[in-house]
Backbone atoms as SQL, in Angstrom:
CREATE TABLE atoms (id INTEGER PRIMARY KEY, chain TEXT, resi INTEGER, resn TEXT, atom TEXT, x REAL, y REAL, z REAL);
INSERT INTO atoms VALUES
  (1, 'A', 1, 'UNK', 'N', 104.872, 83.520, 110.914),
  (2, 'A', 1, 'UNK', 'CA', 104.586, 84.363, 109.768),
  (3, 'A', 1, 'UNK', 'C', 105.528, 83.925, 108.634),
  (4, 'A', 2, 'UNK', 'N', 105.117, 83.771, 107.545),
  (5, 'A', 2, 'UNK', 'CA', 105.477, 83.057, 106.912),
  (6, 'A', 2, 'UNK', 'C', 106.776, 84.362, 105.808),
  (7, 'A', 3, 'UNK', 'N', 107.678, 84.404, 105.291),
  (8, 'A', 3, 'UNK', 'CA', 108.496, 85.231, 104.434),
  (9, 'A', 3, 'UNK', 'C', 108.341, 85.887, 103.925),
  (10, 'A', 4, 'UNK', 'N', 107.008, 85.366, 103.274),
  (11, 'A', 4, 'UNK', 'CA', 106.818, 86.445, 101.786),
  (12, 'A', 4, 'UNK', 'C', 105.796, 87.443, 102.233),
  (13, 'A', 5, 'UNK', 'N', 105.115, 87.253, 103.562),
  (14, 'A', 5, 'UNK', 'CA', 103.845, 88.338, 104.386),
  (15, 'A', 5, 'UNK', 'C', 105.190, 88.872, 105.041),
  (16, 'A', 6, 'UNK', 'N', 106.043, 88.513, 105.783),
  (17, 'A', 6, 'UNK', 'CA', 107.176, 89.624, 106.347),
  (18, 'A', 6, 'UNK', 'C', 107.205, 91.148, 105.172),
  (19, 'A', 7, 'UNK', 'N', 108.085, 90.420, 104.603),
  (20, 'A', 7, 'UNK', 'CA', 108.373, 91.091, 103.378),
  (21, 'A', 7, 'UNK', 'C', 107.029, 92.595, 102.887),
  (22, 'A', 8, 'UNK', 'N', 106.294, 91.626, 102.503),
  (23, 'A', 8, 'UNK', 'CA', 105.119, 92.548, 102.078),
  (24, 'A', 8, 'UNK', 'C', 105.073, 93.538, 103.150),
  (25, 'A', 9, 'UNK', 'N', 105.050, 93.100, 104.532),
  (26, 'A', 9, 'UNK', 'CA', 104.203, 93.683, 105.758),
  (27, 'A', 9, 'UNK', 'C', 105.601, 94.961, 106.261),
  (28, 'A', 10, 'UNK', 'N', 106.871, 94.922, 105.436),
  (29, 'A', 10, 'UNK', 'CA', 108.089, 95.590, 105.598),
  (30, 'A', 10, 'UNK', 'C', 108.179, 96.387, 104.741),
  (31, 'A', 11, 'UNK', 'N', 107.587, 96.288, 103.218),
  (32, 'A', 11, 'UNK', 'CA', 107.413, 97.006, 102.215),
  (33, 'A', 11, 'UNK', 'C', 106.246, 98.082, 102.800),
  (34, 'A', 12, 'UNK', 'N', 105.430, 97.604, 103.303),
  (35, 'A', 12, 'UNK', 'CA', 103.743, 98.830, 103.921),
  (36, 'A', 12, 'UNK', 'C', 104.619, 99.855, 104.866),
  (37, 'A', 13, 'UNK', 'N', 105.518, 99.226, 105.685),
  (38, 'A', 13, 'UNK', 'CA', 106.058, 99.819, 106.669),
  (39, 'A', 13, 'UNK', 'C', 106.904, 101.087, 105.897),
  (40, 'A', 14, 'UNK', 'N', 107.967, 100.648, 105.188),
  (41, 'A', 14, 'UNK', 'CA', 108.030, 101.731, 104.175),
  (42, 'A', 14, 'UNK', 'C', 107.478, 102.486, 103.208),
  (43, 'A', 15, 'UNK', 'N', 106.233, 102.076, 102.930),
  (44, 'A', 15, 'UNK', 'CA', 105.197, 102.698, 102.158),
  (45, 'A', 15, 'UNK', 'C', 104.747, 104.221, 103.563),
  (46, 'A', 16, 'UNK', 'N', 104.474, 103.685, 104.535),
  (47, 'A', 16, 'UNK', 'CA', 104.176, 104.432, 105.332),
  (48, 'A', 16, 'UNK', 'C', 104.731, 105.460, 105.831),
  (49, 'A', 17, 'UNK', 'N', 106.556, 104.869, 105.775),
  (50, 'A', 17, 'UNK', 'CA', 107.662, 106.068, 106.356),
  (51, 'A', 17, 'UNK', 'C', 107.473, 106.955, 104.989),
  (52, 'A', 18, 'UNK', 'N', 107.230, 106.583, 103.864),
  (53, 'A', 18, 'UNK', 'CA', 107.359, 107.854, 102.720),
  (54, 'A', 18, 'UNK', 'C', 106.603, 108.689, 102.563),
  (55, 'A', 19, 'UNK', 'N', 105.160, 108.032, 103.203),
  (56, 'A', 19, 'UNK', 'CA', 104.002, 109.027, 103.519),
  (57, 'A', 19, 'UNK', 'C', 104.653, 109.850, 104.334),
  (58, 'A', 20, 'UNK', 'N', 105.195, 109.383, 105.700),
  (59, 'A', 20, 'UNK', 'CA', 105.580, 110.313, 106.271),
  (60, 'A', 20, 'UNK', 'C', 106.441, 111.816, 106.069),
  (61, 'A', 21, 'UNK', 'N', 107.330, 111.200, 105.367),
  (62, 'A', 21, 'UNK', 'CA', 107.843, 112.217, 104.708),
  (63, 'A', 21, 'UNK', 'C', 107.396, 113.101, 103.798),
  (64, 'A', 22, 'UNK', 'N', 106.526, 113.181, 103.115),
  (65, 'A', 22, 'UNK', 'CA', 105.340, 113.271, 101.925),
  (66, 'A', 22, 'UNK', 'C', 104.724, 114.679, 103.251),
  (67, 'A', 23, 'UNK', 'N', 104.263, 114.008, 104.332),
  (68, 'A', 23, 'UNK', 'CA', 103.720, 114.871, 104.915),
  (69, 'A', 23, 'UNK', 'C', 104.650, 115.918, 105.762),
  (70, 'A', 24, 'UNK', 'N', 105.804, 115.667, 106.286),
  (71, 'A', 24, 'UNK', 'CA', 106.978, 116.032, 106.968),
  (72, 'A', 24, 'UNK', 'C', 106.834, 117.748, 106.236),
  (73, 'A', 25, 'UNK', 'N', 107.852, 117.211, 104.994),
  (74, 'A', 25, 'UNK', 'CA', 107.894, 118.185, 103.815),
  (75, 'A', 25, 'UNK', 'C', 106.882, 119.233, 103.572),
  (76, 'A', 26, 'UNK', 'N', 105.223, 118.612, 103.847),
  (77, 'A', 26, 'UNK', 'CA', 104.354, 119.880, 103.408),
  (78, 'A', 26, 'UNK', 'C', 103.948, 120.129, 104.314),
  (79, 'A', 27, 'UNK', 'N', 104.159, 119.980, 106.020),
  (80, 'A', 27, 'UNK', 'CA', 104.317, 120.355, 107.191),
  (81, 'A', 27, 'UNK', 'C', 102.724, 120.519, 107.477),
  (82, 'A', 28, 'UNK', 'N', 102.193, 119.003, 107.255),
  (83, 'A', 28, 'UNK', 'CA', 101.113, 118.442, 107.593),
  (84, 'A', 28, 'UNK', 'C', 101.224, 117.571, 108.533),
  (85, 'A', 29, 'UNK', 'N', 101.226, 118.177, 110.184),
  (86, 'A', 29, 'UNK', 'CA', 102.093, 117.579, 111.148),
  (87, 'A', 29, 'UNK', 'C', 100.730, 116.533, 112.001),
  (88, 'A', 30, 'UNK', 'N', 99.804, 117.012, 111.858),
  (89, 'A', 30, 'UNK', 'CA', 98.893, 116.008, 112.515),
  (90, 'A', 30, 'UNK', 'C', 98.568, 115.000, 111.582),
  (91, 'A', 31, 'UNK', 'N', 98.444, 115.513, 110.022),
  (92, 'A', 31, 'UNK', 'CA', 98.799, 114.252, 108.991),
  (93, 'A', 31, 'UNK', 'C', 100.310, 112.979, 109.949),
  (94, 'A', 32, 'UNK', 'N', 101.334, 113.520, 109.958),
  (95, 'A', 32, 'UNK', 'CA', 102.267, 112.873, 110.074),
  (96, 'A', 32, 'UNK', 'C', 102.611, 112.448, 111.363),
  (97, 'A', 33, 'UNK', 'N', 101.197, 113.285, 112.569),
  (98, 'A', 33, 'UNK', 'CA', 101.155, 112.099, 113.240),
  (99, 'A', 33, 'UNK', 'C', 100.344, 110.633, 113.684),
  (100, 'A', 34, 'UNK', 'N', 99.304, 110.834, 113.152),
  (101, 'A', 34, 'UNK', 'CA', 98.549, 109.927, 112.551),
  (102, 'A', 34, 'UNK', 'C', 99.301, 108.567, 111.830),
  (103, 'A', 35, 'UNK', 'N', 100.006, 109.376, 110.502),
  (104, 'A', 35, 'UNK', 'CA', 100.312, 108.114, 109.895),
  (105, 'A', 35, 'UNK', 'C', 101.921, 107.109, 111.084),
  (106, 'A', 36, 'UNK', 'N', 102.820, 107.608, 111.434),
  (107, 'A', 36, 'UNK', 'CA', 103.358, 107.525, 112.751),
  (108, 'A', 36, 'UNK', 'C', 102.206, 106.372, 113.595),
  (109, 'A', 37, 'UNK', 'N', 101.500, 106.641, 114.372),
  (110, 'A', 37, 'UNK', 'CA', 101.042, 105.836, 114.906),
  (111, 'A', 37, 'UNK', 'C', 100.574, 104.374, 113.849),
  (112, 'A', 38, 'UNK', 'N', 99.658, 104.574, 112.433),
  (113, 'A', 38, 'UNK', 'CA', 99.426, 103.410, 111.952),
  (114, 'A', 38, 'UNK', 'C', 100.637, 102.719, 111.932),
  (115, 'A', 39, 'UNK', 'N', 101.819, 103.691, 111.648),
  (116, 'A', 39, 'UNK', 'CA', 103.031, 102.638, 111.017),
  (117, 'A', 39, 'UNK', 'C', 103.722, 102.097, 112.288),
  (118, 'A', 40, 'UNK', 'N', 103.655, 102.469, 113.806),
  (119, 'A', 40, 'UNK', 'CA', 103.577, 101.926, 114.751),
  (120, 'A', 40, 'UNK', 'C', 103.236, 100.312, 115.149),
  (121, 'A', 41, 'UNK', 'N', 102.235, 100.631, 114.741),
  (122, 'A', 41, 'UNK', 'CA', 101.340, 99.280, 114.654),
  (123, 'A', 41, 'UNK', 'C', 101.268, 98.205, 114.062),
  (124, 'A', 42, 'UNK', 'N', 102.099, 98.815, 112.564),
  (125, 'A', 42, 'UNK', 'CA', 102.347, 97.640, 111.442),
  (126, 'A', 42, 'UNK', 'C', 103.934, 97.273, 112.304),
  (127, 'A', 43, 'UNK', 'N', 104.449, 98.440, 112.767),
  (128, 'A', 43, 'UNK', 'CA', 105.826, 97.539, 113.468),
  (129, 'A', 43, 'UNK', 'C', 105.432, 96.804, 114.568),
  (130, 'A', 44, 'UNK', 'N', 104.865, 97.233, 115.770),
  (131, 'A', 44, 'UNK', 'CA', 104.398, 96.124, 116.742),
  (132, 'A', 44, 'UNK', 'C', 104.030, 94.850, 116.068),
  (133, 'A', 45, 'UNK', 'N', 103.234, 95.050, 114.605),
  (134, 'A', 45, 'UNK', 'CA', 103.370, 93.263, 114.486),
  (135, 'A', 45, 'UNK', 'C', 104.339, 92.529, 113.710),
  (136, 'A', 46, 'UNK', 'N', 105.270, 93.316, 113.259),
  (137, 'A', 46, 'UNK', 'CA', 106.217, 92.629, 112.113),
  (138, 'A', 46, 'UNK', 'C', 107.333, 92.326, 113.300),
  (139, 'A', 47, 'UNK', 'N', 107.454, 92.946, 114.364),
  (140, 'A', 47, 'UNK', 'CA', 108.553, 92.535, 115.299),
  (141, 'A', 47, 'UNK', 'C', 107.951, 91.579, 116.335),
  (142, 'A', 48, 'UNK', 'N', 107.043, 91.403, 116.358),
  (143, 'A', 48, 'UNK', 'CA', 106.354, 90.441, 117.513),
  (144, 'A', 48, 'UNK', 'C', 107.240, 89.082, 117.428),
  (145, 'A', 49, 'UNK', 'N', 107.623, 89.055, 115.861),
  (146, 'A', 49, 'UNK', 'CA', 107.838, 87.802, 115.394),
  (147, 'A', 49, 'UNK', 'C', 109.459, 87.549, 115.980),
  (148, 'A', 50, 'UNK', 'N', 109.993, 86.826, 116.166),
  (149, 'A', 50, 'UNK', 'CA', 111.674, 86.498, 116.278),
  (150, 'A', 50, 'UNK', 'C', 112.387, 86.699, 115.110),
  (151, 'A', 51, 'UNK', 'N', 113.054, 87.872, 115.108),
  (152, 'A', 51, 'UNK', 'CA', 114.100, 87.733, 114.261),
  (153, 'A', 51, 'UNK', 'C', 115.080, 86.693, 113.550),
  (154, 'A', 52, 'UNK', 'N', 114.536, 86.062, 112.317),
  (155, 'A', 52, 'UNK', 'CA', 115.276, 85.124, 111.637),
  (156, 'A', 52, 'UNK', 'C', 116.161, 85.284, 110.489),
  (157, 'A', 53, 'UNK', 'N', 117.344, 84.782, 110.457),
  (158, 'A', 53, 'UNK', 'CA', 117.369, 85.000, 108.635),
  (159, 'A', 53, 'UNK', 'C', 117.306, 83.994, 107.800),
  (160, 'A', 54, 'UNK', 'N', 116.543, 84.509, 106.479),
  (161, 'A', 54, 'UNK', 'CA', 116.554, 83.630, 105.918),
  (162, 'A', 54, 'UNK', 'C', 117.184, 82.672, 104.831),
  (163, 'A', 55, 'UNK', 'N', 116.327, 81.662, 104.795),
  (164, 'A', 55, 'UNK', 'CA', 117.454, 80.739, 104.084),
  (165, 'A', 55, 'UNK', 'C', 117.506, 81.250, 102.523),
  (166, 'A', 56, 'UNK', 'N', 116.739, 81.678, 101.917),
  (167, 'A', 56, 'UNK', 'CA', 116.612, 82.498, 101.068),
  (168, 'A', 56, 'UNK', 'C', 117.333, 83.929, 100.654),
  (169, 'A', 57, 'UNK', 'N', 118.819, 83.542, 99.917),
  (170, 'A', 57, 'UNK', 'CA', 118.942, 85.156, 100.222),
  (171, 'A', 57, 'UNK', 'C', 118.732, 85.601, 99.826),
  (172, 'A', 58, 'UNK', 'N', 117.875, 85.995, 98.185),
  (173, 'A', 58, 'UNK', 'CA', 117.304, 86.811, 97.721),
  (174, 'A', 58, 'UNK', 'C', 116.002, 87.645, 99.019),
  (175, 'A', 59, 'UNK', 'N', 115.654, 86.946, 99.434),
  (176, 'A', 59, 'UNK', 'CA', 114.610, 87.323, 100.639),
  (177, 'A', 59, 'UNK', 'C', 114.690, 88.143, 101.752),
  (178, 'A', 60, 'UNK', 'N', 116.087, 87.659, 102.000),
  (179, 'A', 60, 'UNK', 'CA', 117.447, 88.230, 103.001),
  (180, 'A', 60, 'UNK', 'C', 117.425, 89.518, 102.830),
  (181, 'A', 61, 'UNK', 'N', 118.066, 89.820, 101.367),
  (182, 'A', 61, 'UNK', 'CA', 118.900, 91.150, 100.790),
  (183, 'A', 61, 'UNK', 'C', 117.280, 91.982, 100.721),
  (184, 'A', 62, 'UNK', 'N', 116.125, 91.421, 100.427),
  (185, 'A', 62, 'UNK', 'CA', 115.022, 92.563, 99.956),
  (186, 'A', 62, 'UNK', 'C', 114.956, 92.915, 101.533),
  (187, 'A', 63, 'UNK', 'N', 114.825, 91.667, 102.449),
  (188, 'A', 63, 'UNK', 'CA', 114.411, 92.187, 104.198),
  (189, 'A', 63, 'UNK', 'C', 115.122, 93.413, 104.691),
  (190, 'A', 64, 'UNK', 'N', 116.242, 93.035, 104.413),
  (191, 'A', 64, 'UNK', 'CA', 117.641, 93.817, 104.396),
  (192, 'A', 64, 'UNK', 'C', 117.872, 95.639, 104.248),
  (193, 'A', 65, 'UNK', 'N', 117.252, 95.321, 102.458),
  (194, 'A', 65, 'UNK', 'CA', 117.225, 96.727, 101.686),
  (195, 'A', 65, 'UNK', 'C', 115.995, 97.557, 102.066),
  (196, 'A', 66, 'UNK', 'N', 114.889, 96.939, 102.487),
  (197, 'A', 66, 'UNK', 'CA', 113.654, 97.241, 103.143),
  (198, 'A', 66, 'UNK', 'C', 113.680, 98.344, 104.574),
  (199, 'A', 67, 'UNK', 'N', 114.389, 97.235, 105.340),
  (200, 'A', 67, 'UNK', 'CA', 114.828, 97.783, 106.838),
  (201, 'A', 67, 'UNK', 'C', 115.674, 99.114, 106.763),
  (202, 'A', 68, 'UNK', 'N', 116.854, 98.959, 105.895),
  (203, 'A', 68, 'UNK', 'CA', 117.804, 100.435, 105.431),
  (204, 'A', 68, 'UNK', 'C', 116.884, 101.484, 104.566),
  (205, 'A', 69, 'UNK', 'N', 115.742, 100.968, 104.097),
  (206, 'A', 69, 'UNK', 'CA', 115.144, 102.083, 103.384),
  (207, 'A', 69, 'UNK', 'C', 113.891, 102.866, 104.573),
  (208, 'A', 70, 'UNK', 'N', 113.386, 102.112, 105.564),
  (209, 'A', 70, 'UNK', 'CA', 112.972, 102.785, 106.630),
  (210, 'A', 70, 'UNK', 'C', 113.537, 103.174, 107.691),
  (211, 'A', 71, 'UNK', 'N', 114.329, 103.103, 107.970),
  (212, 'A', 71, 'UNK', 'CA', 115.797, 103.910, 108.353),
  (213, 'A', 71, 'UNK', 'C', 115.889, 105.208, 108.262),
  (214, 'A', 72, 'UNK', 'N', 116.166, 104.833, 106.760),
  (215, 'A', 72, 'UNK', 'CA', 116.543, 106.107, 106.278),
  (216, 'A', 72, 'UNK', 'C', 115.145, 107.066, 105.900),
  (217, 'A', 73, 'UNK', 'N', 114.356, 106.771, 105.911),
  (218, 'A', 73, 'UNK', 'CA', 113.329, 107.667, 105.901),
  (219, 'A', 73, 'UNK', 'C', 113.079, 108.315, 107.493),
  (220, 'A', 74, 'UNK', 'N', 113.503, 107.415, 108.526),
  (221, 'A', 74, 'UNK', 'CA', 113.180, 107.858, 109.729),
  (222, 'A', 74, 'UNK', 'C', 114.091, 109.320, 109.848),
  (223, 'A', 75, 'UNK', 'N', 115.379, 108.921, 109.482),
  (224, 'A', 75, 'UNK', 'CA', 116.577, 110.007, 109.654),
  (225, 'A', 75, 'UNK', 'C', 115.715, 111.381, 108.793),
  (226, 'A', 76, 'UNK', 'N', 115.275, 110.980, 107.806),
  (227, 'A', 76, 'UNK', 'CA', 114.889, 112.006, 106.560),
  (228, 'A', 76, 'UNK', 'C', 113.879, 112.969, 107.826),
  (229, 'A', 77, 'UNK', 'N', 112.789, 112.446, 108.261),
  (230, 'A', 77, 'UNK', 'CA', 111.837, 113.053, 109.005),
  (231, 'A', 77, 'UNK', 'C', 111.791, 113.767, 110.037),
  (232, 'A', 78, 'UNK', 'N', 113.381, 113.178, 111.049),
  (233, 'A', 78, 'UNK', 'CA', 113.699, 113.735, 111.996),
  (234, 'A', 78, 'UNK', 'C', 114.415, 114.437, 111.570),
  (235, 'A', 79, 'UNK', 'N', 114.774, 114.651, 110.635),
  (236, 'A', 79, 'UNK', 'CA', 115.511, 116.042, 110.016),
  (237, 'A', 79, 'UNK', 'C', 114.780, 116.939, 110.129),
  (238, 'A', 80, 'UNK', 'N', 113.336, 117.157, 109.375),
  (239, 'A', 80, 'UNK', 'CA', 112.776, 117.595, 108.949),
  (240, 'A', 80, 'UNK', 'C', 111.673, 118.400, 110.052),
  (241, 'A', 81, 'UNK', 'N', 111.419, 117.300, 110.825),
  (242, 'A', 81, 'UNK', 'CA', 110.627, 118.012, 112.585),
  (243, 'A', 81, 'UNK', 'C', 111.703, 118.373, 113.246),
  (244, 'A', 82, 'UNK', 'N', 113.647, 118.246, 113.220),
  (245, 'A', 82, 'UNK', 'CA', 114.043, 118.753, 114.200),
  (246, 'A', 82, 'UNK', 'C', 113.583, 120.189, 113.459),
  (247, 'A', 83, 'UNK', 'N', 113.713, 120.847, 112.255),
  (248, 'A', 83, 'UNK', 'CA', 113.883, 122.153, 111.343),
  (249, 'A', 83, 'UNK', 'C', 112.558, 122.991, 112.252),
  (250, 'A', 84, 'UNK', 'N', 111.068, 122.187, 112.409),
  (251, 'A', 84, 'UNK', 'CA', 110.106, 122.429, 112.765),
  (252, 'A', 84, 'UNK', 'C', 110.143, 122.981, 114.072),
  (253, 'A', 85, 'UNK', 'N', 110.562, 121.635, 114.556),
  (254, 'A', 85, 'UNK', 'CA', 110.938, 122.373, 115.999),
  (255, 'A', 85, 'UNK', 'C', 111.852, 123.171, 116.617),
  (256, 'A', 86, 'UNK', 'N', 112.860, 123.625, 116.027),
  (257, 'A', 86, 'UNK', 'CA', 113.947, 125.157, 116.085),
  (258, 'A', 86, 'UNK', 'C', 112.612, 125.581, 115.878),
  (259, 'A', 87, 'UNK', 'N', 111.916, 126.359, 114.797),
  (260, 'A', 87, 'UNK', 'CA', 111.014, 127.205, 114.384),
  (261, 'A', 87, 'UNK', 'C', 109.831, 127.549, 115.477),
  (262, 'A', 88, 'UNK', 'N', 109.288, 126.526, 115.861),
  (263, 'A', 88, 'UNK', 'CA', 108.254, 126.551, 116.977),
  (264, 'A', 88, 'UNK', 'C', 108.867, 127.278, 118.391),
  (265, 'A', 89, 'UNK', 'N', 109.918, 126.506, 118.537),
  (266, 'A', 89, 'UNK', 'CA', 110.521, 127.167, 119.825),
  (267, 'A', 89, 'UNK', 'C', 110.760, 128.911, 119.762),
  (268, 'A', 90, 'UNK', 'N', 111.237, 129.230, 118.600),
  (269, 'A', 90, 'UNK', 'CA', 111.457, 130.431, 118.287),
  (270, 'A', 90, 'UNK', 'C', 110.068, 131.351, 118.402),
  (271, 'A', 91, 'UNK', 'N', 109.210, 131.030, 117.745),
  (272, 'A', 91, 'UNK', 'CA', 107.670, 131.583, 117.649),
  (273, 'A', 91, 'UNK', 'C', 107.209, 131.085, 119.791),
  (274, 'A', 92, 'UNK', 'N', 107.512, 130.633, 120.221),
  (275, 'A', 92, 'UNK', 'CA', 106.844, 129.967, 121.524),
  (276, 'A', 92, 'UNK', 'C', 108.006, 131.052, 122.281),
  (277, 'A', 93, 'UNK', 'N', 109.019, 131.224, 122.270),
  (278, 'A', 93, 'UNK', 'CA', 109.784, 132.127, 122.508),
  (279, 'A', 93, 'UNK', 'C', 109.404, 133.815, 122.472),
  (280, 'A', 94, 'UNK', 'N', 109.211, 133.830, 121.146),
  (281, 'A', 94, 'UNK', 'CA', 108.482, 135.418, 120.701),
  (282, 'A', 94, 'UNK', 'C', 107.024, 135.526, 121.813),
  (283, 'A', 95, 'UNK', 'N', 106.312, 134.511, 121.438),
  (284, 'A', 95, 'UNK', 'CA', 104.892, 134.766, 122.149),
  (285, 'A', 95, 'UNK', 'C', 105.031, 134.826, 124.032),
  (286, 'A', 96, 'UNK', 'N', 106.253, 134.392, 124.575),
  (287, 'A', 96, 'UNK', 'CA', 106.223, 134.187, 125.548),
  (288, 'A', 96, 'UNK', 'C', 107.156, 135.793, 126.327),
  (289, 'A', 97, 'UNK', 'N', 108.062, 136.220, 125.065),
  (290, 'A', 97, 'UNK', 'CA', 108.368, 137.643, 125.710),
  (291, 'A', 97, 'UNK', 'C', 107.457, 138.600, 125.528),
  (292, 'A', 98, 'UNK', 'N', 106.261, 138.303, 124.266),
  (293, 'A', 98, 'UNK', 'CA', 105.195, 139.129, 124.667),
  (294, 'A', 98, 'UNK', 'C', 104.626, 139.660, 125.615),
  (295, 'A', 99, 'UNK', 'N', 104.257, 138.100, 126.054),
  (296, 'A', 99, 'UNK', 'CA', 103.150, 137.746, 127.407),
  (297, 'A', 99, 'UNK', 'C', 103.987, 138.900, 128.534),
  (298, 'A', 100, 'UNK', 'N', 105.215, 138.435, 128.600),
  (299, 'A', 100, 'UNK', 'CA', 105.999, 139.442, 129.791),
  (300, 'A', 100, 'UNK', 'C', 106.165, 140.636, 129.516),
  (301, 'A', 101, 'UNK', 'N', 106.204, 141.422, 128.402),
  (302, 'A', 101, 'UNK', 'CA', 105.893, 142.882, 128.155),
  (303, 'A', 101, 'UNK', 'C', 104.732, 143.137, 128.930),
  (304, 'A', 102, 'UNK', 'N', 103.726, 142.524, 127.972),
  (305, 'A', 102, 'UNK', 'CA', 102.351, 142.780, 128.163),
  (306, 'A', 102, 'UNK', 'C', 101.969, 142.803, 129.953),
  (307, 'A', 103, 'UNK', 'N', 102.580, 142.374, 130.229),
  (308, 'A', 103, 'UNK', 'CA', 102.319, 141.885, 131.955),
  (309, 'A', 103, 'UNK', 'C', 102.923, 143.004, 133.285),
  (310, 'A', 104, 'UNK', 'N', 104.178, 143.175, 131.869),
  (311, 'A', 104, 'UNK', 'CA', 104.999, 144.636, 132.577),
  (312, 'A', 104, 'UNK', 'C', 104.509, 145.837, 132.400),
  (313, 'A', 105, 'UNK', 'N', 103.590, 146.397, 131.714),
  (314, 'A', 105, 'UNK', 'CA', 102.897, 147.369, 130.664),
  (315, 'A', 105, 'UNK', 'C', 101.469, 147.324, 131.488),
  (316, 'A', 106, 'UNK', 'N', 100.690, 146.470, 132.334),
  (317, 'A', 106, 'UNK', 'CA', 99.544, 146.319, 132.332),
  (318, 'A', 106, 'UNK', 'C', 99.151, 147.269, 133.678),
  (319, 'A', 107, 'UNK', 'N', 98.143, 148.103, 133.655),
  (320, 'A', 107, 'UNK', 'CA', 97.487, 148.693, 134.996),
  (321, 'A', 107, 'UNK', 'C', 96.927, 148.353, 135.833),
  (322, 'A', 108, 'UNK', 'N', 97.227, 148.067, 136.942),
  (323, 'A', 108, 'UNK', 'CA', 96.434, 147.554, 137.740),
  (324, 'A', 108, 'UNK', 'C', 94.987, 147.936, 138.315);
């Protein structure tokens, strides 16, 4: 694969983590898992390849600044679903001391 398709194909990859976040934020979670899997896929093929660096360092520093900017979107997201998931547990919690009221309460 030639540098300048890396590159591009590392830029989509971060195009994708910002979607993610895009969706994280408006807690459009089957949105964000969807896009998760495409961006999966764009990584299965950008890593297939052997890690090189290049002789180019302008090429280097964008590969570079690319990789730290999906990173950091990953951190951003798992921020953002751990917040989700406190919340869920809490509601899955509530519904589940229901169930055991309700169960204690019931006539046979």
């Amino acid at each position: 694969m030639q540098a300048a398709e890396v590159i591009q194909r590392y830029e989509h990859i971060l195009a994708a983590s910002g979607e993610m976040i895009a969706a994280a934020e408006e807690n459009r979670w089957e949105d964000l898992v969807n896009l998760e899997i495409t961006r999966r896929d764009l990584i299965v093929v950008v890593t297939a390849e052997p890690a090189t660096p290049y002789a180019d360092a302008a090429l280097q520093a964008r590969k570079e600044s690319l990789i730290r900017g999906i990173l950091a979107a990953d951190e951003r997201v798992k921020a953002l679903t751990a917040a989700w998931m406190t919340e869920m547990e809490g509601i899955l919690t509530s519904v589940q001391a229901e169930r055991k009221l309700a169960r204690a309460y019931e006539t046979g």
